[in-house]
MIVEXTOR-465599 format. One record per residue (C-alpha): x negated, y negated, z; residue in one letter. Coordinates in steps of 0.1 Angstrom, whole numbers, plus 5000, padded with zeros to 4 digits. Layout:
BEGIN
+------+-------+------+----+
! east ! north !   up ! aa !
+------+-------+------+----+
!    X !     Y !    Z !  a !
...
+------+-------+------+----+
This chain:
BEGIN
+------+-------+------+----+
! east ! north !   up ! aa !
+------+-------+------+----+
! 4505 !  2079 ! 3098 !  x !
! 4519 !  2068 ! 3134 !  x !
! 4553 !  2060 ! 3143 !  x !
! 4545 !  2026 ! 3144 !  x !
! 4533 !  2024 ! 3109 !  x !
! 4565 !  2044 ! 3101 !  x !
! 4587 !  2017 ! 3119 !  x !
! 4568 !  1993 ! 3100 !  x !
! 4573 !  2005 ! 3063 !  x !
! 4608 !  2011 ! 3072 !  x !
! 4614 !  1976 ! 3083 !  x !
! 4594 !  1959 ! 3053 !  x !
! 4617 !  1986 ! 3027 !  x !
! 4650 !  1978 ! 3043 !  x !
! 4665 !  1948 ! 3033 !  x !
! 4700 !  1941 ! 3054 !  x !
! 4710 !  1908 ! 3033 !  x !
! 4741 !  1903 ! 3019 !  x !
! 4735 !  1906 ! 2984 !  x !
! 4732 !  1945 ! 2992 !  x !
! 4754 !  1947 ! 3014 !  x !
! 4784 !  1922 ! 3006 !  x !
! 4808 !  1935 ! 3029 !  x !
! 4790 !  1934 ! 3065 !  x !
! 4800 !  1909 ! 3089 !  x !
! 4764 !  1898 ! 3088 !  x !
! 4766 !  1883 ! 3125 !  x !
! 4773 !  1914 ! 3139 !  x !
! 4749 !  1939 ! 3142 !  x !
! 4771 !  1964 ! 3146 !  x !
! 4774 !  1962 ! 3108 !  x !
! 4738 !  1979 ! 3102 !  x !
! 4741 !  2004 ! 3122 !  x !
! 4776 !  2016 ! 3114 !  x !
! 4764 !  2019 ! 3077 !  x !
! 4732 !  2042 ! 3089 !  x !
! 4759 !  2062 ! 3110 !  x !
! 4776 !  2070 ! 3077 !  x !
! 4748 !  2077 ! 3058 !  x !
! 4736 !  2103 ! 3094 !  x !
! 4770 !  2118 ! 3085 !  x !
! 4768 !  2119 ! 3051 !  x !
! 4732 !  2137 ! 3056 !  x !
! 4748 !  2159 ! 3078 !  x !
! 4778 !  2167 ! 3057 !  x !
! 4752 !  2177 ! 3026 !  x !
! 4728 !  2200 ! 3049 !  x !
! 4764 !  2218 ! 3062 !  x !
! 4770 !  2225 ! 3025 !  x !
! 4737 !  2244 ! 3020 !  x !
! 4743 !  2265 ! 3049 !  x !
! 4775 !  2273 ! 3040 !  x !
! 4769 !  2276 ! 3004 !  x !
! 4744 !  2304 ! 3020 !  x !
! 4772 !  2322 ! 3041 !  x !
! 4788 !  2329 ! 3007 !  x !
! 4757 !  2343 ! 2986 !  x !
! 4741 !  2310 ! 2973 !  x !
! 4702 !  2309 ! 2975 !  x !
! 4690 !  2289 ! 3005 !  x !
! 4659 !  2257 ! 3003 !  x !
! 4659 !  2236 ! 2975 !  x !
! 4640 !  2199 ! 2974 !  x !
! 4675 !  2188 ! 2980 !  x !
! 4678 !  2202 ! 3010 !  x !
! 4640 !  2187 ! 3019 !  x !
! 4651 !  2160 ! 3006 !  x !
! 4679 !  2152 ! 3025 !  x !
! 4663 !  2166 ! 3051 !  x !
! 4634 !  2136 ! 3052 !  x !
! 4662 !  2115 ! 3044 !  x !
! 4678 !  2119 ! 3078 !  x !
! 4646 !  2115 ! 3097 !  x !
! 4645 !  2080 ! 3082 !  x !
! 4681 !  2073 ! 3097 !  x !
! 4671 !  2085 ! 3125 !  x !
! 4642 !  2059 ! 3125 !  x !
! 4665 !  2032 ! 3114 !  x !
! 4689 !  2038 ! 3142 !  x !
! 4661 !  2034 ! 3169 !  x !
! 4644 !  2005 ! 3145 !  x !
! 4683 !  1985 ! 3152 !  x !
! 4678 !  1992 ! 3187 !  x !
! 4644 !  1970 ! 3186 !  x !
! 4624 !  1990 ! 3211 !  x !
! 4583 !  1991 ! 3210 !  x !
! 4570 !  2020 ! 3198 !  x !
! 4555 !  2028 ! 3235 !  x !
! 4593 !  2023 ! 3246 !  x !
! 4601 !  2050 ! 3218 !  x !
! 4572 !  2079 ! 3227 !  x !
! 4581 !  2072 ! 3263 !  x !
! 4622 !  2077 ! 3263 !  x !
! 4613 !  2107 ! 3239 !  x !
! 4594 !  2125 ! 3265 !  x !
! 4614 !  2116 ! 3289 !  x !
! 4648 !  2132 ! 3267 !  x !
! 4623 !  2163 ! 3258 !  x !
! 4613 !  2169 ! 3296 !  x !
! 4652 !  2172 ! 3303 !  x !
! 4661 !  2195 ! 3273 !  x !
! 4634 !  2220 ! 3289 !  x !
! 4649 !  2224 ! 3322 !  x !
+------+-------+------+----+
């Protein structure tokens, strides 16, 4: 699969209307990505918890860590979806940001 088909099953999964999502201002589209920012966070806050779980004695890797794992690579996905670049755009700001964090 290719980022582009990625993107594309994304899109066609995630569904911003406001039966799901009664409380967004739906004419803002801040709204959409504020909630993926919280869910980055949230993601963020569960893969601290298995590393720290692990600093006391607690067994590292579980699917929930996989899980949540894959789950952030789809926010990730969403975030640059909400921007609404091409997928050319994408690839080529991606090199460009890995070229500068090998300088």
């Amino acid at each position: 699969m290719h980022l582009r088909d990625l993107l594309l099953k994304l899109r066609a999964s995630w569904n911003w209307d406001a039966k799901r999502y009664p409380k967004f201002n739906h004419s803002d589209s801040t709204s959409p990505r504020r909630h993926v920012l919280l869910h980055v966070m949230k993601a963020a806050g569960s893969l601290a918890g298995h590393h720290e779980g692990y600093d006391h004695g607690k067994p590292f890797g579980s699917d929930d860590y996989v899980d949540t794992s894959i789950k952030l690579l789809i926010d990730a996905l969403q975030l640059v979806s909400l921007c609404n670049l091409s997928e050319d755009e994408i690839l080529r700001r991606m090199d460009v940001i890995l070229k500068q964090a090998n300088e």
